[in-house]
KOLDOVO-12091 format. One record per residue (C-alpha): x, y, z; residue number from 0. Coordinates in steps of 0.001 Angstrom, whole numbers, plus 500000, padded with zeros to 6 digits. Example, Ala and Ser with C-alpha at 12.3 -4.5 7.8 and 13.67 -1.06 7.14 Angstrom:
// residues 2
     px     py     pz pos
 512300 495500 507800   0
 513670 498940 507140   1
// end
This chain:
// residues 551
     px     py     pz pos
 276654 899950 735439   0
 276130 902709 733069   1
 272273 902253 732626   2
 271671 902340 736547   3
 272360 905651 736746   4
 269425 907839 737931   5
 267159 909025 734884   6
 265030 911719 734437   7
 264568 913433 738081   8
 261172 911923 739381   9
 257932 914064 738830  10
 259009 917140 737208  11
 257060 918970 734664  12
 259821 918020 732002  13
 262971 916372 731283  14
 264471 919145 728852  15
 268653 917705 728959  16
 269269 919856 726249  17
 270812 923319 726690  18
 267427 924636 727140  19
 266888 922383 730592  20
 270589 924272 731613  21
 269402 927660 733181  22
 268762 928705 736983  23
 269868 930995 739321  24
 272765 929110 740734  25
 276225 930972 740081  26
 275526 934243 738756  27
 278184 936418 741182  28
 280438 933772 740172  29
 280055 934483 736638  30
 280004 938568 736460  31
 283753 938057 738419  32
 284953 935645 735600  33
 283624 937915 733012  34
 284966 940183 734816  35
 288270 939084 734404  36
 288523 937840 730754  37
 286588 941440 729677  38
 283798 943455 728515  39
 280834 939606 726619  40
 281138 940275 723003  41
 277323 941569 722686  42
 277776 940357 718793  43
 277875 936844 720245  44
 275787 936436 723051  45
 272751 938161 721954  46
 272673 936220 718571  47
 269441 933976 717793  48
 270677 930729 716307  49
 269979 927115 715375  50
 271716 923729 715163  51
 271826 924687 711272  52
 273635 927791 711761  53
 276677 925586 712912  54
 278453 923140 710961  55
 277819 919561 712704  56
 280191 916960 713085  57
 279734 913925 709913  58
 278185 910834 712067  59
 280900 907763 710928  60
 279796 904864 712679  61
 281541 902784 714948  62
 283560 899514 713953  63
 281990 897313 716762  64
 280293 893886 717533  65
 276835 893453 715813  66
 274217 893628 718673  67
 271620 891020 719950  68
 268811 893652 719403  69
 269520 896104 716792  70
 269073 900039 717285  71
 267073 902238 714489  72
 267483 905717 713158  73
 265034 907015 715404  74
 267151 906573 718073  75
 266040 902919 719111  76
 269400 901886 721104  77
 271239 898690 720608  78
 270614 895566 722717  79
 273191 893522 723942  80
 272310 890137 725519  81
 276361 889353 726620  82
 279121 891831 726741  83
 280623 891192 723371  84
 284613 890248 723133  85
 286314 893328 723485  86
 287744 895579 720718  87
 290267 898119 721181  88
 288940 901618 719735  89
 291705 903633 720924  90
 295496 902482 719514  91
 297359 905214 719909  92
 298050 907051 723954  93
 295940 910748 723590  94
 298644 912194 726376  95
 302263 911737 726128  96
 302901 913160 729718  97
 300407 915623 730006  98
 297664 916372 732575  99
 293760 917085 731607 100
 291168 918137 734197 101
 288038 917489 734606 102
 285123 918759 736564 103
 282138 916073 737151 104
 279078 915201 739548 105
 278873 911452 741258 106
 275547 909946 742172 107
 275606 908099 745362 108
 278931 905700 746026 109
 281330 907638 746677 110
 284262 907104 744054 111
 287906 905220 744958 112
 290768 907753 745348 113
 293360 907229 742824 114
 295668 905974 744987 115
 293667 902930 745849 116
 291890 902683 742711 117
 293831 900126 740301 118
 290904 901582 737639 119
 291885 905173 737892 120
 295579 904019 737593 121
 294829 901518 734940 122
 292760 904597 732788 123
 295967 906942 733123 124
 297936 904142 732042 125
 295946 903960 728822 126
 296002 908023 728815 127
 299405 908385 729077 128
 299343 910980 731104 129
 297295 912249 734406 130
 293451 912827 734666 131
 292820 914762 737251 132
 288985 914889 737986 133
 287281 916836 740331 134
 284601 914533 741720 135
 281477 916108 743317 136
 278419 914698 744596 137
 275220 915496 743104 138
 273621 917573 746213 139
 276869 919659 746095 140
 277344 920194 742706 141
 275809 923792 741662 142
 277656 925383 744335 143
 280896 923805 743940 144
 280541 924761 739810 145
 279910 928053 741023 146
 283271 928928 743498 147
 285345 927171 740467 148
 284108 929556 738553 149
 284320 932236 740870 150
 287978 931185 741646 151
 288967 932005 737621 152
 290802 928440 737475 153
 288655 926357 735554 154
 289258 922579 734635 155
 289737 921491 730851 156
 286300 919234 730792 157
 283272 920730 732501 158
 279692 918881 733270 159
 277375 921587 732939 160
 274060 919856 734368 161
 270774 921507 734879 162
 271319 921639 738677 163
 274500 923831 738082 164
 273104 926227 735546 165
 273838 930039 735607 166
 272955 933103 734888 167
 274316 935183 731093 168
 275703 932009 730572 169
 275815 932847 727049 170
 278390 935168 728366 171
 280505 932870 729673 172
 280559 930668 726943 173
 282056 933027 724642 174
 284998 934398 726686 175
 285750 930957 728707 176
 284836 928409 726448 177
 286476 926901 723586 178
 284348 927115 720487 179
 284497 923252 719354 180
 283236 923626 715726 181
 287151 923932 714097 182
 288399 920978 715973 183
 285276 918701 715207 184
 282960 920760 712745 185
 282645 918345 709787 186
 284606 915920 708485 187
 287192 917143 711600 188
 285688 914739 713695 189
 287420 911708 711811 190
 290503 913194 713979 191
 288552 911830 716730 192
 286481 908738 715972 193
 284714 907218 718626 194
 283355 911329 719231 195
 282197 910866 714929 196
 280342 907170 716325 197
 278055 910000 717880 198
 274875 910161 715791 199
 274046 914046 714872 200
 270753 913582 716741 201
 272786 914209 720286 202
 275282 917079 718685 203
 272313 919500 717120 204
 272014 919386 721241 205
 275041 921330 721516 206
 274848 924537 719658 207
 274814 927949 720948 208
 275078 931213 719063 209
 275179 929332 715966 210
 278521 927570 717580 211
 279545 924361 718679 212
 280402 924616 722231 213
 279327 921386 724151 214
 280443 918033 724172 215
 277042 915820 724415 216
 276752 912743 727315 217
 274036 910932 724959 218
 271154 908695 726518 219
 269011 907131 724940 220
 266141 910312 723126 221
 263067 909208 725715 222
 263123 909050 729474 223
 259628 907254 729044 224
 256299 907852 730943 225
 256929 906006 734332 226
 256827 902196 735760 227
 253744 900607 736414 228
 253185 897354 738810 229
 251475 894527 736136 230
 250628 892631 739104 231
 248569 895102 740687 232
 246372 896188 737419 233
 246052 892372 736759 234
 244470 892043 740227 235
 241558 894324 739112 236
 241371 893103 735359 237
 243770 895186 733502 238
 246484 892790 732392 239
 247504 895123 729514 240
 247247 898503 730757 241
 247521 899678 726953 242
 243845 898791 726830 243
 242879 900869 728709 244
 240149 903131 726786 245
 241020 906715 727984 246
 241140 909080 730511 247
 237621 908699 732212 248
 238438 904552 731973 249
 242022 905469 733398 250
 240614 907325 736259 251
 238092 904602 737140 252
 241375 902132 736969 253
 242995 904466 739414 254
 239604 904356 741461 255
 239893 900783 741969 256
 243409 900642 742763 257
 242864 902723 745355 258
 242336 900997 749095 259
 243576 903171 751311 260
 242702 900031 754987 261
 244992 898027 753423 262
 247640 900809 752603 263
 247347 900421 748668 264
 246956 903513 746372 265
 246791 904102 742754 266
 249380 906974 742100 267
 252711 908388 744423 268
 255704 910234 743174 269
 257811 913161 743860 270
 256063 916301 742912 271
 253109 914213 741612 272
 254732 912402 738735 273
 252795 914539 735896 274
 254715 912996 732806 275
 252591 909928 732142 276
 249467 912634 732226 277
 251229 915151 730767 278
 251609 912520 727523 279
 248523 911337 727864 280
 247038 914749 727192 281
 249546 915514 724548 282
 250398 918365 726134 283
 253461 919429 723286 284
 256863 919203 724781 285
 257918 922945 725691 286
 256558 924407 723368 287
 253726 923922 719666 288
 254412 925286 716671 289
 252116 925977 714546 290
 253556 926933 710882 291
 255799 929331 712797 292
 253933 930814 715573 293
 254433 929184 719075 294
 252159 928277 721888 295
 254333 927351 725052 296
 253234 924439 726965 297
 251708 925674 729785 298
 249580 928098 727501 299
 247394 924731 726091 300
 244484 923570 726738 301
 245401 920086 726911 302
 247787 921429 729724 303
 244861 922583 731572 304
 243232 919362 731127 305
 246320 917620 732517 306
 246033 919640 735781 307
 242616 919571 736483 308
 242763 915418 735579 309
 245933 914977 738073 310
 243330 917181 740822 311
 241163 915411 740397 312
 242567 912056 741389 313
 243867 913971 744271 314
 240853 914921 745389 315
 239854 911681 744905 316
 242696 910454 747521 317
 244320 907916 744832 318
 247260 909811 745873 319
 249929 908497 748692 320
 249186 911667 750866 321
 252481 913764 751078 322
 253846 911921 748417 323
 254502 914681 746262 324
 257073 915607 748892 325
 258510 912116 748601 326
 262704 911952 748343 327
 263269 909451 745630 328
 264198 906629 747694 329
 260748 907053 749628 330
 259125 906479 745815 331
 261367 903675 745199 332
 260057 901644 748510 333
 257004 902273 748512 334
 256415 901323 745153 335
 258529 897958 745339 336
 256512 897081 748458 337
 253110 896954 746504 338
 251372 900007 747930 339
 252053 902155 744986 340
 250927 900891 741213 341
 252077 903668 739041 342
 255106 906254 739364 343
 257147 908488 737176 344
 260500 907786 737149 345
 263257 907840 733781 346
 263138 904589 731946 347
 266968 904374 732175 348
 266333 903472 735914 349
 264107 900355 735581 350
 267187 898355 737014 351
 266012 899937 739999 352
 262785 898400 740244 353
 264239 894854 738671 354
 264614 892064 738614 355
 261831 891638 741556 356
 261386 888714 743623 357
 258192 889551 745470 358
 254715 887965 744827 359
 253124 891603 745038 360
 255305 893516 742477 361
 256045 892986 738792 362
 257464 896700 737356 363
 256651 897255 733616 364
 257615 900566 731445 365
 254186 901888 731443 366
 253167 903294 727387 367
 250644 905922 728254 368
 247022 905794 726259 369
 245494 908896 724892 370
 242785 911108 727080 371
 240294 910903 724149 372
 240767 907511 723132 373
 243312 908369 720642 374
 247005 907454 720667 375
 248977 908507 723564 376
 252648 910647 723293 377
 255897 910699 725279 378
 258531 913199 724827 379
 262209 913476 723146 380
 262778 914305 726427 381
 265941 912225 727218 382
 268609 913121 724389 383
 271593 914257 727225 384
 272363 913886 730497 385
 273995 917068 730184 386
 276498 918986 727940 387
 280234 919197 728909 388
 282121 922417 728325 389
 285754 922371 727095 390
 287976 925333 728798 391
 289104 927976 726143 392
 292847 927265 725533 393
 295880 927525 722775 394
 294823 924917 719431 395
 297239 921955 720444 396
 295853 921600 724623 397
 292685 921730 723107 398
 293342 918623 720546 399
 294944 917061 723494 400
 291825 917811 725858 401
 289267 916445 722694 402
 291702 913135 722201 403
 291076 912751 725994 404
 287303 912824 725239 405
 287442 910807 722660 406
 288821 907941 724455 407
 286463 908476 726981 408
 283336 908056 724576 409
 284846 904713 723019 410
 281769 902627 721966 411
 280167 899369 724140 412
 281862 896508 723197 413
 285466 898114 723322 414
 287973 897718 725637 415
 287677 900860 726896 416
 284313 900958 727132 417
 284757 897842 729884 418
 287641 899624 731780 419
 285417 903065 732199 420
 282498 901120 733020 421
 283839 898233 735411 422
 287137 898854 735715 423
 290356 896027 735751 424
 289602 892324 735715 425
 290641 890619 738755 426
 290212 893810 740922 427
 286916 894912 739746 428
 285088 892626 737621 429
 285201 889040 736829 430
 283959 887382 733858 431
 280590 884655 734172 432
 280637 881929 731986 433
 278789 884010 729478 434
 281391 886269 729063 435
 279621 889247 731210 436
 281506 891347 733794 437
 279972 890582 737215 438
 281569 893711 739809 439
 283761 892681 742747 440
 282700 894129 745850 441
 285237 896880 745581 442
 284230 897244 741748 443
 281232 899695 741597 444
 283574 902657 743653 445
 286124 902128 742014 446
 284481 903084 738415 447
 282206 905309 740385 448
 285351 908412 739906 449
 282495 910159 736792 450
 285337 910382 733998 451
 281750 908932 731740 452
 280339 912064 732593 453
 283162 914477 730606 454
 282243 912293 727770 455
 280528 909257 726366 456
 279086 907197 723365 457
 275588 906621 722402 458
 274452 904507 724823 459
 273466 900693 724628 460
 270822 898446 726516 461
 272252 896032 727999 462
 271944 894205 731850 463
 274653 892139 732737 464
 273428 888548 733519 465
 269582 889706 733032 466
 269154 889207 729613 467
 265225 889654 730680 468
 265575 892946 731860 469
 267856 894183 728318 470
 264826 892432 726329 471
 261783 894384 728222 472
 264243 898029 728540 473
 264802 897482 724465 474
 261446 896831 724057 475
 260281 899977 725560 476
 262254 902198 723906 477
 261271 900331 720665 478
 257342 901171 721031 479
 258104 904451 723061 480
 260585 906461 721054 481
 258321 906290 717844 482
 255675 907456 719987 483
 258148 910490 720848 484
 257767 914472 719993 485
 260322 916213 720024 486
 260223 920347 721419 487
 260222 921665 718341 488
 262484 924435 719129 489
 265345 922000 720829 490
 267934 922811 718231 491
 267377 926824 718297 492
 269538 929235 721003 493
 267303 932054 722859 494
 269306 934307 724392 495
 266874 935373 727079 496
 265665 931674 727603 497
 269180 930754 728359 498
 269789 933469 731207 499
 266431 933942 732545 500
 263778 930844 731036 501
 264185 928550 734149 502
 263378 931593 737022 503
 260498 932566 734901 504
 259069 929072 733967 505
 259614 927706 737831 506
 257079 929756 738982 507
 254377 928431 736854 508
 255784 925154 738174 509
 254834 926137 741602 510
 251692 927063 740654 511
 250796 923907 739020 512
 251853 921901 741804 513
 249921 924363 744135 514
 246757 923903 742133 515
 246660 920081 741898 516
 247634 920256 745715 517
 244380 922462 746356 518
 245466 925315 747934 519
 245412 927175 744445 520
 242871 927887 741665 521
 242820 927428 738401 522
 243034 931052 738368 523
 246078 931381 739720 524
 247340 929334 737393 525
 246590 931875 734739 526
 247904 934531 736274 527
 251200 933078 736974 528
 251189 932049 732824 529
 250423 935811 732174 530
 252816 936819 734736 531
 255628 934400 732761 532
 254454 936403 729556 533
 255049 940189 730318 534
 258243 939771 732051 535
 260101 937858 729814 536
 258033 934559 727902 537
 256985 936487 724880 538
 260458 937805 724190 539
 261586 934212 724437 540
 258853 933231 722100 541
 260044 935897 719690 542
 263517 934615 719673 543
 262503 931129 719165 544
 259951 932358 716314 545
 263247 934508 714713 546
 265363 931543 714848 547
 262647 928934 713279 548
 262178 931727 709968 549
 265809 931907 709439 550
// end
């Protein structure tokens, strides 16, 4: 089911899924020998500051589909949908008449059907009319099977280009190996493709680089929210609505009293200490502030500090699982459904995790963060992609062919498509409830686990087949969180240097952070690894970003 899919990774610093959250180390040998290969990177191009308003967007058309239950807002509230509507179709017409379109794309953890024994796969190429091939790669192995494609020169038509997989001068390689989208759905071009125009502008302004349109966005839905608490535990020691809590010093005395470490009960334990509910509570800005042009990166803030010596703090304190910051996910995910944790970070589009519960001890809850100094709290825009996909560079009519592809793959919920992507063929995969809702055979979820939804998809809708409760609490969340939202106020402008060197240079403040709030590093050191960030390479990214807001 589309909204179980992991969410924001648990406990990082940030959840940047646009291009900006794309860079690391992974494939950079790779790339010189493509480059290599297709010539001398067009300096003119790669070097170029740019914004989402240097490139002509694609017009937003909505989609022709069922009202929903709960309605979505501008702001990027999704739609709620209590039953799975009766299908539409969105896609009349065959995109292939023979053809074959590839695909490069990760899987999460069940391991997807082969085509052979997968009447979804063979039902999908039916609808095609032609073959999708689709290179499907777990998750762990990902970055270094993107890298030997791209060593190897032979690159698929559709390519997921998640954080994990990021390069090096990938600027680079977007100009000599990657079709520049903005002819085929620039404008009122997208109409050629209309469940790709149902994509609100919002996710696009994502996918600009160079002033360009190069990506095809995998929307979700603009927050990944500040973490899950347990409401049964913070009832147990008087908190039944943990948005009354006062402020930070109340918060920490909260955490205090959560805290029993006999009985194997703490406050707080996540993977690499779960900072974003603190991080928000200290309105720490998301990447980076701007102040009427001049920018202050994240790390640089005082209430960044604040966050770090607060999170400390509470380790010192032991409210902390000890280790826990060292936790695997699935570690998190026990121990908090057993009781013995009562708040964690992990992405709001994972609460089917943690639901529906059946135990006396646990009752998970979107937790809306406070603010330090009794003021409102924040969370971020933090959430907008799962990642961009790439579309190989090719002659005009593949490329239409390759887009058409995409576009049937992003048909909206409701459609007929939508339902074959997401759960496959009735009978085989699915059957229908008496309220209309697709319930998976056992053979269901690995059959629709092949990730053709991750070379492209729609905006995204809340909905939980059969738990109407859990669609009503997720909507809910995102319908007092996303107004709460700030977005990085740079999100929609291309650094150069950012893009082939921000992630090496920002990780190691990362380390530090984590190092400090683990106490085997100062404050100091903290500062020194922020200075160290500046002279080899953050104030030239600042200057970039500064260039591109004054244009």
């Amino acid at each position: 089911m589309p909204q179980q899919h992991p969410g924001a990774t648990p406990g990082a610093l940030h959840h940047d899924f646009s291009r900006r959250g794309f860079l690391a180390l992974t494939g950079a040998s790779a790339l010189a020998a493509t480059l290599a290969a297709c010539g001398a990177p067009s300096s003119a191009t790669t070097s170029k500051v740019s914004s989402a308003k240097d490139a002509l967007l694609p017009t937003f058309v909505a989609a022709q589909g069922p009202a929903p239950d709960l309605p979505g807002n501008a702001a990027g509230v999704p739609a709620g949908f209590l039953k799975y509507p009766k299908p539409f179709r969105s896609v009349t017409k065959p995109p292939l008449s023979g053809e074959t379109v590839s695909g490069l794309a990760m899987f999460f953890s069940t391991v997807p059907t082969a085509r052979g024994d997968n009447p979804a796969w063979q039902e999908l190429e039916k609808r095609l009319g032609g073959t999708l091939e689709i290179d499907a790669v777990s998750d762990a192995d990902f970055p270094s099977r993107f890298a030997t494609t791209v060593a190897g020169g032979t690159l698929p038509d559709l390519m997921m280009y998640p954080a994990s997989a990021a390069q090096q001068n990938h600027a680079d390689f977007l100009a000599k190996a990657c079709a520049d989208l903005t002819p085929f759905l620039g404008g009122d071009a997208v109409k050629d493709y209309p469940n790709l125009a149902a994509i609100p502008q919002l996710f696009w302004e994502q996918c600009v680089a160079a002033g360009k349109l190069y990506y095809l966005p995998l929307p979700r839905a603009v927050t990944a929210g500040a973490g899950f608490c347990n409401a049964k535990r913070f009832a147990e020691v008087g908190v039944a609505d943990p948005t009354t809590i006062a402020d930070a010093d109340d918060l920490f005395s909260v955490l205090g009293e959560l805290t029993d470490p006999a009985h194997d009960r703490w406050a707080l334990g996540s993977t690499d200490f779960g900072l974003p509910p603190f991080l928000n509570m200290f309105r720490v800005p998301y990447v980076w502030r701007n102040d009427g042009g001049k920018l202050t990166k994240d790390f640089e803030t005082d209430e960044y500090k604040a966050m770090v010596e607060f999170v400390a703090k509470a380790r010192r304190a032991g409210y902390f699982v000890p280790g826990s910051e060292a936790w695997q996910k699935n570690q998190m995910v026990n121990q908090f459904t057993a009781g013995q944790t009562a708040l964690i970070y992990d992405g709001l589009p994972g609460f089917a995790t943690y639901a529906p519960s059946t135990s006396d001890s646990f009752v998970p809850a979107p937790f809306v963060p406070i603010g330090h100094d009794g003021g409102k709290g924040q969370t971020y825009q933090d959430n907008l992609m799962l990642s961009p996909v790439m579309v190989k560079k090719g002659d005009k009519k593949h490329v239409e062919q390759v887009l058409r592809v995409a576009d049937f793959l992003a048909a909206p919920f409701g459609s007929e498509e939508y339902l074959l992507l997401n759960y496959g063929v009735e009978g085989a995969d699915y059957t229908m409830d008496s309220d209309g809702n697709p319930m998976p055979t056992e053979k269901g979820p690995a059959d629709v686990a092949v990730p053709w939804k991750f070379l492209a998809a729609p905006q995204r809708a809340v909905y939980y087949p059969g738990h109407e409760d859990q669609t009503k609490t997720v909507h809910a969340a995102y319908s007092t969180l996303i107004p709460m939202s700030v977005a990085n106020p740079v999100a929609t402008v291309y650094s150069p240097t950012d893009t082939n060197k921000g992630a090496t240079l920002t990780q190691a403040v990362t380390d530090a952070t984590k190092e400090v709030i683990a106490g085997r590093k100062t404050m100091k050191d903290l500062d020194a690894a922020v200075a160290t960030w500046r002279s080899q390479g953050g104030d030239t990214i600042r200057g970039e970003y500064e260039a591109g807001l004054s244009a």
